[in-house]
N, C-alpha and C positions, 0 to 999 in steps of 0.2 A: 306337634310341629315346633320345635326347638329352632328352628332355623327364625324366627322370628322374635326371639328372646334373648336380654342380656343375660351372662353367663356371669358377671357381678353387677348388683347393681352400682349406679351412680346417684349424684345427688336430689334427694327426690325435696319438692316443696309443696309445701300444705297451699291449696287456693284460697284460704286466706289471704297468704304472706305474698300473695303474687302482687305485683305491680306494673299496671299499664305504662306507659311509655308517656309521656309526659308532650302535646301537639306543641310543634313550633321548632323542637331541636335539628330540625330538618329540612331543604327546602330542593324539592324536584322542577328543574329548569327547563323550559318546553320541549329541551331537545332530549329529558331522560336522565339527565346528569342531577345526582343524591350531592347536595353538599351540606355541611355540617353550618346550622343557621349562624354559631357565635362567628365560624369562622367567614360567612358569607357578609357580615357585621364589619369586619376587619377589613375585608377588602370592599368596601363602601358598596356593598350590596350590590357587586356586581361578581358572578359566577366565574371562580378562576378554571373550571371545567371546560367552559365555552364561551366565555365571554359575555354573556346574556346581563343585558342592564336592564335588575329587577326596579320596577317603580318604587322611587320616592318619595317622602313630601317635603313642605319646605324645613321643618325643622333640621333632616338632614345636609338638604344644600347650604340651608345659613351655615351649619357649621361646613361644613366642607370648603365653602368661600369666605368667610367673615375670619380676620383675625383670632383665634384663640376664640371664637363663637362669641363672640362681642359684640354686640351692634341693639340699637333701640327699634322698637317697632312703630310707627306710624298709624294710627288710625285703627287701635286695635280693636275697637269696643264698636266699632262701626257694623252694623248687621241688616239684613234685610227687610222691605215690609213687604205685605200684600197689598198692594192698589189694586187689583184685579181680583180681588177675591177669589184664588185661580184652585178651581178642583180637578184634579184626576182620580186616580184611587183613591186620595188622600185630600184632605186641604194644602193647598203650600206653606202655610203656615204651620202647622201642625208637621209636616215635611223638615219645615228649618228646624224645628225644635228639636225633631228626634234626630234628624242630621248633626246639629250643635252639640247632644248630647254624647254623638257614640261620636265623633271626631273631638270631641274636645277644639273646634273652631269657630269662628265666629262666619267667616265665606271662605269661598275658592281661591282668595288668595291674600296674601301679607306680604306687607312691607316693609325691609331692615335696612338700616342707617348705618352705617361702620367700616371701618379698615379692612380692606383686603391687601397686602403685602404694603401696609404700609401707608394706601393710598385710600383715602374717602371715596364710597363710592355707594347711591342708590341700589336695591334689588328690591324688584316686585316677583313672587314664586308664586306659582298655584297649585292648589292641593286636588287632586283629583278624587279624595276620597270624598269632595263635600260636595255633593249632586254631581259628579263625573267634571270637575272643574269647568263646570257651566262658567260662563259669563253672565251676570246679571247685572243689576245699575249698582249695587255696591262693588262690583270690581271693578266695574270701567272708572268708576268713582276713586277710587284706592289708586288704582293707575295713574291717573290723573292728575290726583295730589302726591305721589309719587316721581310724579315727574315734574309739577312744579317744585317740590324742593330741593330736584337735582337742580333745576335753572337757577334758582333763589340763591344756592351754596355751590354754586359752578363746579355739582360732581359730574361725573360720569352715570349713566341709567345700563341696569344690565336687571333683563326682561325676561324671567324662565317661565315657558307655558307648557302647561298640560291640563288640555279641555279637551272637551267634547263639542266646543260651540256652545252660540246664544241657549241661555237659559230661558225655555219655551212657557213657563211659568206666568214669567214677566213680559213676553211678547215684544210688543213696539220700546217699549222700557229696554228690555237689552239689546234690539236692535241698534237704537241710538249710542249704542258705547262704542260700538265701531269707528262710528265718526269723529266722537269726543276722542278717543282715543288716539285715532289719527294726525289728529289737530294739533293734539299735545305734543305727538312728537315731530311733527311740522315747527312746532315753538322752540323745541328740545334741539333739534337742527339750526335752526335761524341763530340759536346761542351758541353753537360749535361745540358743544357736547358731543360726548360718542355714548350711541348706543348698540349696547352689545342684545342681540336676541339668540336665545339658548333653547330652544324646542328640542322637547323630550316627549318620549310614547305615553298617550298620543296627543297629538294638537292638532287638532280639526275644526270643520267649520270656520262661525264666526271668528275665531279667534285666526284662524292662517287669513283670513282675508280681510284681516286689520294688521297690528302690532308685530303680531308672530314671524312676519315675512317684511317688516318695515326697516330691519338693523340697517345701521352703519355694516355691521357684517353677522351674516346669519349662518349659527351654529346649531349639532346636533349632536343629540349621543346616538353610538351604534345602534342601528336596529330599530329608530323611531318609527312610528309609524305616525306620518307626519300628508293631508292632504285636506281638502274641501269637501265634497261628498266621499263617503263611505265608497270601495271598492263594489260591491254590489249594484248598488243607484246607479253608479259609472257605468255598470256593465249591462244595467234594463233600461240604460238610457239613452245609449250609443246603440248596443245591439251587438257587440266587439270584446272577445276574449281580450284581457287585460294583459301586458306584457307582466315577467315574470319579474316579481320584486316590485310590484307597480306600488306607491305609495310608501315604501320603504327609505330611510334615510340616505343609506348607499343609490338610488333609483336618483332622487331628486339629487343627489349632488353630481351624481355622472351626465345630470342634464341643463345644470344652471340654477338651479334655486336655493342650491346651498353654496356656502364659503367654502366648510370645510364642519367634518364631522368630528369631534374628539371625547376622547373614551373621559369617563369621568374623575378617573386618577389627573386627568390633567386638565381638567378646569379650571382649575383656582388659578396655573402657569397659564395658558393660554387668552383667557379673558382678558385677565390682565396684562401681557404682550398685545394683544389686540388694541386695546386701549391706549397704551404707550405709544404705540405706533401712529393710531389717529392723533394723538395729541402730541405728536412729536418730541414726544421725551426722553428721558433716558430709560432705557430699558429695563426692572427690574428686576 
């Protein structure tokens, strides 16, 4: 059966010399779309195939907001304890550890000091890789001093979340940072600071029902998925098919809970216009 045979061969390679394909040069975007990772890098990791804004951490946004990636960190060394001796699968302790080890962080969020176009201005980020960007007493805490040093140094606070909600660990401990947190920007207002909040996928829970929802003007990027209960819970708790997009960036803005949604190419422009504008300056 010749009909299944080259008639010269081609270039054949020993399975030695073969080589697998090297994980990461690659990244498939939920809609199916292949894009080449260096080049997904370039365009600040968001999919020029479809637009899909791949998640972040802070290291990306500092640089993408901060001057030339300049700015000091605040409260870096600052980490977690167990007051509650708290076990699930694991100790929570023994959890922060190996969480601190594979992130290279200290919690779910930091905070940087520095120029953006020019202008001094606070950023508190959260990292969702470090227990789903729980909130626990070290972040309400970070926040907090965070926001007193915009008052102190009469900056601007600009507030990027992606949690999951209170970290269950710590219980009544991270309940209380809603409040605190609150508070702070009840003070951050009285001083006529502007604070910008920037919810990215996803920000949920405790966190939309503190901080996350509290801006001078509240921003998102495409596609977040941004609400208080999980769509599910919504849906075994009403008893009510969910409308379509429920919980979705474009959802909450076509109904009031956002300002205005913008892609991440334009944040660094935009925040800062937002800013200007509350403080009536010149435009930069």
């Amino acid at each position: 059966m010749a009909w299944f045979k080259r008639q010269e061969k081609g270039i054949t390679t020993a399975t030695e010399d073969k080589m697998d394909v090297p994980k990461g040069l690659w990244y498939k975007s939920p809609t199916g779309k292949i894009i080449d990772a260096d080049e997904l890098a370039r365009n600040l990791f968001v999919s020029p195939e479809d637009d899909f804004h791949v998640r972040i951490g802070s290291a990306t946004y500092f640089e993408i907001l901060f001057d030339n990636n300049e700015f000091v960190e605040l409260d870096k060394n600052m980490t977690s304890k167990d007051p509650l001796h708290f076990v699930d699968t694991k100790k929570y302790a023994e959890r922060l550890k190996d969480v601190m080890e594979k992130t290279h962080l200290k919690d779910a969020v930091r905070t940087g000091v520095g120029k953006s176009k020019g202008k001094e201005l606070v950023i508190c980020c959260m990292d969702f890789a470090f227990i789903g960007g729980s909130m626990g007493a070290v972040v309400g805490e970070k926040i907090a001093r965070g926001i007193d040093h915009a008052i102190k140094n009469n900056m601007p606070f600009v507030m990027i979340s992606k949690s999951g909600g209170a970290r269950m660990m710590e219980a009544a401990y991270s309940l209380m940072q809603l409040a605190k947190t609150s508070v702070k920007l009840a003070q951050l207002a009285e001083a006529g600071l502007p604070y910008i909040s920037l919810c990215t996928d996803p920000t949920t829970g405790g966190t939309t029902a503190s901080y996350a929802m509290l801006g001078d003007i509240n921003i998102s990027e495409p596609g977040a998925l941004i609400g208080f209960a999980g769509p599910r819970v919504v849906r075994d708790t009403t008893g009510k098919d969910l409308p379509e997009g429920f919980q979705t960036a474009e959802f909450l803005l076509e109904h009031g809970f956002l300002d205005f949604i913008t892609p991440r190419k334009d944040l660094k422009d935009k925040i800062n216009l937002y800013i200007d504008l509350i403080q009536n300056s010149t435009i930069r």
